[in-house]
Biopython code that builds the backbone (N, CA, C, O; Angstrom):
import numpy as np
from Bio.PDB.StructureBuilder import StructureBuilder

atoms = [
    (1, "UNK", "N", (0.856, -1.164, 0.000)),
    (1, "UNK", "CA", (0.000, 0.000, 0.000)),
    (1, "UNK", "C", (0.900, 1.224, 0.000)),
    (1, "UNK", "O", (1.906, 1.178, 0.708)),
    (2, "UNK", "N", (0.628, 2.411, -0.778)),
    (2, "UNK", "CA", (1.649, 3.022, -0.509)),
    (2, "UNK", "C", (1.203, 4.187, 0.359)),
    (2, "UNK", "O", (1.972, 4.929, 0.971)),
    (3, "UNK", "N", (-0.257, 4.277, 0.346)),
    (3, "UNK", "CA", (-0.475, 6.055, 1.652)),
    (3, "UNK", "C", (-1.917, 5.065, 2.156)),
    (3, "UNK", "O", (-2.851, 4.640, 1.477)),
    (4, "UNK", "N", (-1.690, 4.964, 3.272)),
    (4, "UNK", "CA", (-2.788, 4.844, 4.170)),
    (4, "UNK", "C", (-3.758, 5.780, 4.812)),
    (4, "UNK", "O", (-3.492, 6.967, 5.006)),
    (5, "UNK", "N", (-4.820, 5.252, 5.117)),
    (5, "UNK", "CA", (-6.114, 6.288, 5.638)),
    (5, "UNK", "C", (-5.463, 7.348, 6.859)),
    (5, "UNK", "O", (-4.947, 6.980, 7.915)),
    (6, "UNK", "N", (-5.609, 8.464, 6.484)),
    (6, "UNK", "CA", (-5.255, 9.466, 7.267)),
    (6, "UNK", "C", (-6.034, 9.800, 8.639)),
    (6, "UNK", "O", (-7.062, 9.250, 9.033)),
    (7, "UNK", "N", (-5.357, 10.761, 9.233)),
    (7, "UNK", "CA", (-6.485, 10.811, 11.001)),
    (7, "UNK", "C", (-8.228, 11.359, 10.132)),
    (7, "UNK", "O", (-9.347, 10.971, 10.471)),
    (8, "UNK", "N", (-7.961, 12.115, 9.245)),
    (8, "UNK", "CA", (-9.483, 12.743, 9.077)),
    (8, "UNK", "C", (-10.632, 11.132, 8.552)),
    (8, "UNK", "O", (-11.854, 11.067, 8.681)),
    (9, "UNK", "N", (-9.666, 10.002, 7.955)),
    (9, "UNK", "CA", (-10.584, 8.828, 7.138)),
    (9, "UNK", "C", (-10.746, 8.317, 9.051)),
    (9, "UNK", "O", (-11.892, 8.167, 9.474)),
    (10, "UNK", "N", (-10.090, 8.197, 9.588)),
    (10, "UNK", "CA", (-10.317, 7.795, 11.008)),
    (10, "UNK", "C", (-11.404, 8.067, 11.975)),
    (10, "UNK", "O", (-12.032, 7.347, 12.750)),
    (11, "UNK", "N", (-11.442, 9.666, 11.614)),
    (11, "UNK", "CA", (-12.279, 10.457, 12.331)),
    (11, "UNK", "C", (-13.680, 10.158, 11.388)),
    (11, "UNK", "O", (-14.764, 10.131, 11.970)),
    (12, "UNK", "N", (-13.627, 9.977, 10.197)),
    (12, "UNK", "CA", (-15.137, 9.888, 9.570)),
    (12, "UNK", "C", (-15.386, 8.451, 10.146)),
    (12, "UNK", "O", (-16.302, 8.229, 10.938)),
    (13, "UNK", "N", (-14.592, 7.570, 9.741)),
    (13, "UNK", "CA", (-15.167, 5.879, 10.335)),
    (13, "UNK", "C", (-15.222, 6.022, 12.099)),
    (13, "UNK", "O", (-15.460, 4.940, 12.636)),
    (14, "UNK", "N", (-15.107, 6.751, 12.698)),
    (14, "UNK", "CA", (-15.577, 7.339, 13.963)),
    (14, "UNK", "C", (-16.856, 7.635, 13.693)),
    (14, "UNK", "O", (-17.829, 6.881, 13.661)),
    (15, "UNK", "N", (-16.780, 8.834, 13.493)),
    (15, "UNK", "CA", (-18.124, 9.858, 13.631)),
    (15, "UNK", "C", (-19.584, 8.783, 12.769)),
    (15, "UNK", "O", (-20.683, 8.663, 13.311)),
    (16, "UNK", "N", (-19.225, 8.113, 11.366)),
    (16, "UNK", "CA", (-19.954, 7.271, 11.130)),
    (16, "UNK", "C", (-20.221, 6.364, 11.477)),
    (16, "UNK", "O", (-21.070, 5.801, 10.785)),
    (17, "UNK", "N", (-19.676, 5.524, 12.851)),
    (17, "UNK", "CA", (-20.392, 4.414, 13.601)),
    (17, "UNK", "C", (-21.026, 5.040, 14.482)),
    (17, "UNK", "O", (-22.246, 4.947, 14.620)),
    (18, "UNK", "N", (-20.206, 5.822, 15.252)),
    (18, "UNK", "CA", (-21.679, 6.634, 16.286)),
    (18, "UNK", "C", (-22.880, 6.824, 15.659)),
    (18, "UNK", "O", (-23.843, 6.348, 16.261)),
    (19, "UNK", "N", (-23.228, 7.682, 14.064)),
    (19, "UNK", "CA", (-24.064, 7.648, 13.747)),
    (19, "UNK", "C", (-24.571, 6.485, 13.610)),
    (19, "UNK", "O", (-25.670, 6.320, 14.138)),
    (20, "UNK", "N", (-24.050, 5.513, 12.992)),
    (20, "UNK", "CA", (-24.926, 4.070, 13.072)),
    (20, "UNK", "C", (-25.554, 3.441, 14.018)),
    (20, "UNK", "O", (-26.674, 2.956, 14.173)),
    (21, "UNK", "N", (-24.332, 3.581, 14.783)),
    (21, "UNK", "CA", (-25.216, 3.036, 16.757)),
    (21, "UNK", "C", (-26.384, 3.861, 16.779)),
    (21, "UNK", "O", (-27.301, 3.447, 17.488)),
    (22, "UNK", "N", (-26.593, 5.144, 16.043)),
    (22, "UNK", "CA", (-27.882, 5.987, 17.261)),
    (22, "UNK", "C", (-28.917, 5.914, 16.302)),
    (22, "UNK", "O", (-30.023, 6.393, 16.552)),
    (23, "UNK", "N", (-28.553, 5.117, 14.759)),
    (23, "UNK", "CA", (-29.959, 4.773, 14.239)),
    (23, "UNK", "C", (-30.135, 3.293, 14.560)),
    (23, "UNK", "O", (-31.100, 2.612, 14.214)),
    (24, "UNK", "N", (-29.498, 3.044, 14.986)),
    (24, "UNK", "CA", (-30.002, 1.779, 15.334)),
    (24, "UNK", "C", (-30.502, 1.448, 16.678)),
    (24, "UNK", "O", (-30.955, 0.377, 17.082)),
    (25, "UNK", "N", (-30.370, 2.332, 17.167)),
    (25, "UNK", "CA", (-31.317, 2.856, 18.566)),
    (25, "UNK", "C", (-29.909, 2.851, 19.832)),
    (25, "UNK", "O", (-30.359, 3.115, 20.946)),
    (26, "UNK", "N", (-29.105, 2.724, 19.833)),
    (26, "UNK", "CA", (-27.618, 2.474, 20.602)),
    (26, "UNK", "C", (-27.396, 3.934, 21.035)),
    (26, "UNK", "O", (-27.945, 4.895, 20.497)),
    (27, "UNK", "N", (-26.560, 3.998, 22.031)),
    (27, "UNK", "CA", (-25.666, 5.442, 22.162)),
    (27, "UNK", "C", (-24.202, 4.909, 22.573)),
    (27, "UNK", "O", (-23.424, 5.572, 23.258)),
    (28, "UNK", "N", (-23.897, 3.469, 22.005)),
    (28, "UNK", "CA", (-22.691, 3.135, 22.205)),
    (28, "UNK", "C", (-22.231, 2.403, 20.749)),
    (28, "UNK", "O", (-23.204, 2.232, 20.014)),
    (29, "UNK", "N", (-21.539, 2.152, 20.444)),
    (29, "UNK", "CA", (-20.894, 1.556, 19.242)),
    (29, "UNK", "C", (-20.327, 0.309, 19.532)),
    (29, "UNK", "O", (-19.739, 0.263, 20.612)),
    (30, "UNK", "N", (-20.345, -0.754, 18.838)),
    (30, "UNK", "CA", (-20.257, -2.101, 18.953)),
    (30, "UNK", "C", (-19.323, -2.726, 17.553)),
    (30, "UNK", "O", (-19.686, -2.492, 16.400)),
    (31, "UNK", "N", (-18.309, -3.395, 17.824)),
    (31, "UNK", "CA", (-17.120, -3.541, 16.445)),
    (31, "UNK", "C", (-18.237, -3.672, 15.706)),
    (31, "UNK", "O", (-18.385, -2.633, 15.063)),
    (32, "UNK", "N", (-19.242, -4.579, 15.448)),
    (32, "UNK", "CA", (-20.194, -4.732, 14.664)),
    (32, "UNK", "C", (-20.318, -3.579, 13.546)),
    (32, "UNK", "O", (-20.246, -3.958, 12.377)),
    (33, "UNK", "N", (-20.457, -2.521, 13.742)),
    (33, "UNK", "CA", (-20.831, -0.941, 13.462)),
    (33, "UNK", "C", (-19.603, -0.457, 13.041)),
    (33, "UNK", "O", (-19.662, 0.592, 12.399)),
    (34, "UNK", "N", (-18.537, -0.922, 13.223)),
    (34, "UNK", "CA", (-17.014, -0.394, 12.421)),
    (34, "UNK", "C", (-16.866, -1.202, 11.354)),
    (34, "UNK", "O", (-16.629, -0.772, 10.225)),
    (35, "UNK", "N", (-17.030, -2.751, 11.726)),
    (35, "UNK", "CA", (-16.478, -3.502, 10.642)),
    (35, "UNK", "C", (-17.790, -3.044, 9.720)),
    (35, "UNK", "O", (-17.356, -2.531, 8.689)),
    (36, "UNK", "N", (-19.057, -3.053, 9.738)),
    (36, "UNK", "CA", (-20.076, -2.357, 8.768)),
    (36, "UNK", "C", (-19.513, -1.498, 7.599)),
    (36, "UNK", "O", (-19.649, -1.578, 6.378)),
    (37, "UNK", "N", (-18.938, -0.780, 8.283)),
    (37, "UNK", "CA", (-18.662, 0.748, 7.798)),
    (37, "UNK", "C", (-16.893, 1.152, 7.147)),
    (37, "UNK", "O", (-16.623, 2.080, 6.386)),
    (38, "UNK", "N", (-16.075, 0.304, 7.635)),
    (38, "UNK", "CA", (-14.952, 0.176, 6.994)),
    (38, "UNK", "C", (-14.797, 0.454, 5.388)),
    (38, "UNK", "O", (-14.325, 1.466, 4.869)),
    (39, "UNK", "N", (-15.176, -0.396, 4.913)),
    (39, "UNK", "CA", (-15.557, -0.539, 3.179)),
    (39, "UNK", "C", (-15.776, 0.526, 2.887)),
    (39, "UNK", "O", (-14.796, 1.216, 2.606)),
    (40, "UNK", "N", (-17.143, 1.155, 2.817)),
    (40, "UNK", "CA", (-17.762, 2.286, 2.663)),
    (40, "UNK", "C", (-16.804, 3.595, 3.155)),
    (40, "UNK", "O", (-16.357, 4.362, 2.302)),
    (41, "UNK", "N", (-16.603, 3.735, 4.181)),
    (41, "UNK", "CA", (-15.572, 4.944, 4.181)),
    (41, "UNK", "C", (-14.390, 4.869, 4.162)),
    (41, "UNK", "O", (-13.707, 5.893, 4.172)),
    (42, "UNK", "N", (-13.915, 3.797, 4.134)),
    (42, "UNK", "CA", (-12.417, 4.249, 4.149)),
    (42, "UNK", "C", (-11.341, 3.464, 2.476)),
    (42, "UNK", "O", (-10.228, 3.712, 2.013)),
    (43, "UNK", "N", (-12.311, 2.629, 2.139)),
    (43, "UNK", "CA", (-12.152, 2.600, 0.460)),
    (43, "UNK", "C", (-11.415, 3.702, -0.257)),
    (43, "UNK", "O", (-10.330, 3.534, -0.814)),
    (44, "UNK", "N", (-11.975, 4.664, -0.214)),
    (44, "UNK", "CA", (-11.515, 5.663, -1.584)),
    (44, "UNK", "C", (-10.490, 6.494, -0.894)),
    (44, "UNK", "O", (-9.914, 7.293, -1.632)),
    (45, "UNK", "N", (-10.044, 6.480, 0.680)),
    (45, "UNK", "CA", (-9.183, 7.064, 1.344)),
    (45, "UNK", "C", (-7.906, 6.137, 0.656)),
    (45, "UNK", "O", (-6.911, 6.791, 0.343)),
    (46, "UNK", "N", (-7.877, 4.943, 0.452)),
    (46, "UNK", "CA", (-6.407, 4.227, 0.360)),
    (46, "UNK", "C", (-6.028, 4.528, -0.864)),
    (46, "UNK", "O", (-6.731, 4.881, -1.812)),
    (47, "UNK", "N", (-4.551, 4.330, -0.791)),
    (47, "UNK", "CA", (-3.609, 4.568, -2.034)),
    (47, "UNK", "C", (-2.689, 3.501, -2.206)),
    (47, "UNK", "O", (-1.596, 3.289, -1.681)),
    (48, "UNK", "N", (-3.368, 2.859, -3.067)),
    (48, "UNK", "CA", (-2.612, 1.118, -3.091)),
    (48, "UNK", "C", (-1.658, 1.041, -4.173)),
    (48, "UNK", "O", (-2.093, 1.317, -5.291)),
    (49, "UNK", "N", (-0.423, 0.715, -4.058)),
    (49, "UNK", "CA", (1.340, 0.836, -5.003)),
    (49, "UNK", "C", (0.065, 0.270, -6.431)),
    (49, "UNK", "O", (-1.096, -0.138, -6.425)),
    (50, "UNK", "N", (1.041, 0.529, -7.432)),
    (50, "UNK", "CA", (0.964, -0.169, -8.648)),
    (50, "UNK", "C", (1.043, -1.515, -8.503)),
    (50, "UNK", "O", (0.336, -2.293, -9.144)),
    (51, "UNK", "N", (1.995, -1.899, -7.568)),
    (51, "UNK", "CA", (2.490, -3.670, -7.632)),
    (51, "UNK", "C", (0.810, -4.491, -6.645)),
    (51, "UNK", "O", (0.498, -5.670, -6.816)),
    (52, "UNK", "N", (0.359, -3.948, -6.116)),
    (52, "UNK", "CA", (-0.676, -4.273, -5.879)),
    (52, "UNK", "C", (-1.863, -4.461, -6.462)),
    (52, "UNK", "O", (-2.786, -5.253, -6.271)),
    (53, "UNK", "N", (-1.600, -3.276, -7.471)),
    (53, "UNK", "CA", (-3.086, -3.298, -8.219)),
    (53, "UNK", "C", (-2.681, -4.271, -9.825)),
    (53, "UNK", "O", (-3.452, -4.633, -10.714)),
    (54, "UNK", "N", (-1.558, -4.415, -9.729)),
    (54, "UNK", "CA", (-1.165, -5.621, -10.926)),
    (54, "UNK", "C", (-1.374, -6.744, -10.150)),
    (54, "UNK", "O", (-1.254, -7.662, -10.961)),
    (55, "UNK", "N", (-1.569, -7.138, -9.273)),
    (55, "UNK", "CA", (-1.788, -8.690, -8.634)),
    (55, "UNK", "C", (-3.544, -8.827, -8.624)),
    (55, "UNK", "O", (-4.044, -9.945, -8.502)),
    (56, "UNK", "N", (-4.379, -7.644, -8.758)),
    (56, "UNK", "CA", (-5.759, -7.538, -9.112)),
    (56, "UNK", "C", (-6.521, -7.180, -8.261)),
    (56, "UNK", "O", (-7.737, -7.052, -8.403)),
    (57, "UNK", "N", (-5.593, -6.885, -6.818)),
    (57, "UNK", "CA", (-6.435, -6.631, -5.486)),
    (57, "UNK", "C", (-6.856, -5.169, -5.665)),
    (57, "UNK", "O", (-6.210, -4.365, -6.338)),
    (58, "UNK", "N", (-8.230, -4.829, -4.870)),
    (58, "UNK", "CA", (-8.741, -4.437, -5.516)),
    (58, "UNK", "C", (-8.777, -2.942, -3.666)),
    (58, "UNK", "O", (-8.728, -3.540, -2.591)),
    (59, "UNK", "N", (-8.839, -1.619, -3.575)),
    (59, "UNK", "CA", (-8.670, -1.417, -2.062)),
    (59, "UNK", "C", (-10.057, -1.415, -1.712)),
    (59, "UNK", "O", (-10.453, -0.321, -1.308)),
    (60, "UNK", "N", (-10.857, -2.277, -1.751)),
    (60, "UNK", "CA", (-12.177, -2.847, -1.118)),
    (60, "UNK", "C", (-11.321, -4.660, -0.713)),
    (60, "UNK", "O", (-11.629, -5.227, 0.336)),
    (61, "UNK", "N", (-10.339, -5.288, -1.668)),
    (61, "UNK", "CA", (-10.437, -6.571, -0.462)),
    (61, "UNK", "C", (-9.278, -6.343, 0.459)),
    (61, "UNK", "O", (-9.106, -7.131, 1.390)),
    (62, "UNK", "N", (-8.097, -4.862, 0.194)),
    (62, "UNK", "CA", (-7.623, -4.310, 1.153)),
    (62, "UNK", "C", (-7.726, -4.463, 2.235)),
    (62, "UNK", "O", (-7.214, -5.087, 3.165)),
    (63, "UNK", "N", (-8.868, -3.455, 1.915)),
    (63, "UNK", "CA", (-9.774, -3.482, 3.475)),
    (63, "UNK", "C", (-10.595, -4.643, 4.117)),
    (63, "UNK", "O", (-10.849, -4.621, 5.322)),
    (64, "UNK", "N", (-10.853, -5.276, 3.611)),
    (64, "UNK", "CA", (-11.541, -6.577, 4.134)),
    (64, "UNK", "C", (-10.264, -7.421, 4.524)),
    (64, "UNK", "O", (-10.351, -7.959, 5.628)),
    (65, "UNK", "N", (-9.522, -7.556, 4.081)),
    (65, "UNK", "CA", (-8.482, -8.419, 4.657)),
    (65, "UNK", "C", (-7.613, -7.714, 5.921)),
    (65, "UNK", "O", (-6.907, -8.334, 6.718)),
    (66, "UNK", "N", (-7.857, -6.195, 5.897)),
    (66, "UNK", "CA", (-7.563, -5.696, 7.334)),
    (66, "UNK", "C", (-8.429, -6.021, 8.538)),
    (66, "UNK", "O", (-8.045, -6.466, 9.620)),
    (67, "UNK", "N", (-9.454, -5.771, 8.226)),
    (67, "UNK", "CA", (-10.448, -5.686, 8.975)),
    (67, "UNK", "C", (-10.884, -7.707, 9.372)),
    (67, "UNK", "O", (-10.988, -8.115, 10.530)),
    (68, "UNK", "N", (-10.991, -8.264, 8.619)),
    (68, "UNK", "CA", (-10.705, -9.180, 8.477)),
    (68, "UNK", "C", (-9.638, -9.803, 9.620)),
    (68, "UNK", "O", (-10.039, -10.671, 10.395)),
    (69, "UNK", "N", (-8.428, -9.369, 9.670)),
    (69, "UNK", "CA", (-7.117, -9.271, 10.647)),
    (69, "UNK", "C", (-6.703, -9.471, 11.838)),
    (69, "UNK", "O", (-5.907, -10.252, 12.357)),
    (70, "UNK", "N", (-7.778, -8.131, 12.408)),
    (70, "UNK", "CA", (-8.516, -7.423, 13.649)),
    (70, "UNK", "C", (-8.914, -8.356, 14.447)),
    (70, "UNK", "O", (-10.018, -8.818, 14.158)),
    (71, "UNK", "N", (-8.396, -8.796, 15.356)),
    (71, "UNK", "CA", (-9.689, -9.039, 16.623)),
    (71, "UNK", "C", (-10.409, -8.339, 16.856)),
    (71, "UNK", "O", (-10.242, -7.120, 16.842)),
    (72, "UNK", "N", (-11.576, -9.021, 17.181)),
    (72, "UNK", "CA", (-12.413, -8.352, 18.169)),
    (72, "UNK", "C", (-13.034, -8.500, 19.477)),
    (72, "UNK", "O", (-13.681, -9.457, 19.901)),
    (73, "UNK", "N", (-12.693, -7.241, 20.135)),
    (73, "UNK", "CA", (-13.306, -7.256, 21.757)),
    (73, "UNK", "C", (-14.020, -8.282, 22.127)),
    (73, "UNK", "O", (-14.944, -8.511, 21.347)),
    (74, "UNK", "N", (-13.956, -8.873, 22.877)),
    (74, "UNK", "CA", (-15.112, -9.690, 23.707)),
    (74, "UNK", "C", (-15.265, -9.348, 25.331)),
    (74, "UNK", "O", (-14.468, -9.568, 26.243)),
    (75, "UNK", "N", (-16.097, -8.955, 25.346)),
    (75, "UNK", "CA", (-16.556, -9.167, 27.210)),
    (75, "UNK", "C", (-16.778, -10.709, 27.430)),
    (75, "UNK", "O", (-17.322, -11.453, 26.614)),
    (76, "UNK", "N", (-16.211, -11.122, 28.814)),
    (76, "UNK", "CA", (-16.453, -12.483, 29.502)),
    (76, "UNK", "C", (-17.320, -12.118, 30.561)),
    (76, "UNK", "O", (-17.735, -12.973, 31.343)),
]
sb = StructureBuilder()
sb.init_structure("model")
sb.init_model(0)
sb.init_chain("A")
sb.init_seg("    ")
for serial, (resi, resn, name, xyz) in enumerate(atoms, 1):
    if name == "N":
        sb.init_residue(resn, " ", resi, " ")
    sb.init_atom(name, np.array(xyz, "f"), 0.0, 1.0, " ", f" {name:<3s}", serial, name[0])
structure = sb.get_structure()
């Protein structure tokens, strides 16, 4: 990859799960609501090398294979 999502692509996949939690009746955010929303905002933020985009990947399975990556939280 050669430029990754900046603090402002951070701050939108922020500000856009809160919004998601509070239509979905929440006032808290749940990974559920990030991994949602990953794709959608932070897609057109990445800047993927040439040598990447000759292997056919595409920065939508980028991101799925980050996110993908990730653990996620669990409460016990």
């Amino acid at each position: 990859m050669d430029l990754g999502v900046s603090p402002r692509g951070s701050l939108a996949l922020f500000r856009s799960s809160q919004a998601l939690a509070a239509l979905r009746g929440r006032d808290f955010v749940i990974p559920s609501d990030v991994q949602y929303l990953c794709a959608p905002v932070l897609t057109h933020r990445l800047h993927i090398s040439p040598r990447i985009r000759l292997r056919g990947r595409t920065p939508a399975e980028v991101v799925a294979e980050i996110v993908g990556s990730v653990p996620v939280p669990v409460v016990e």
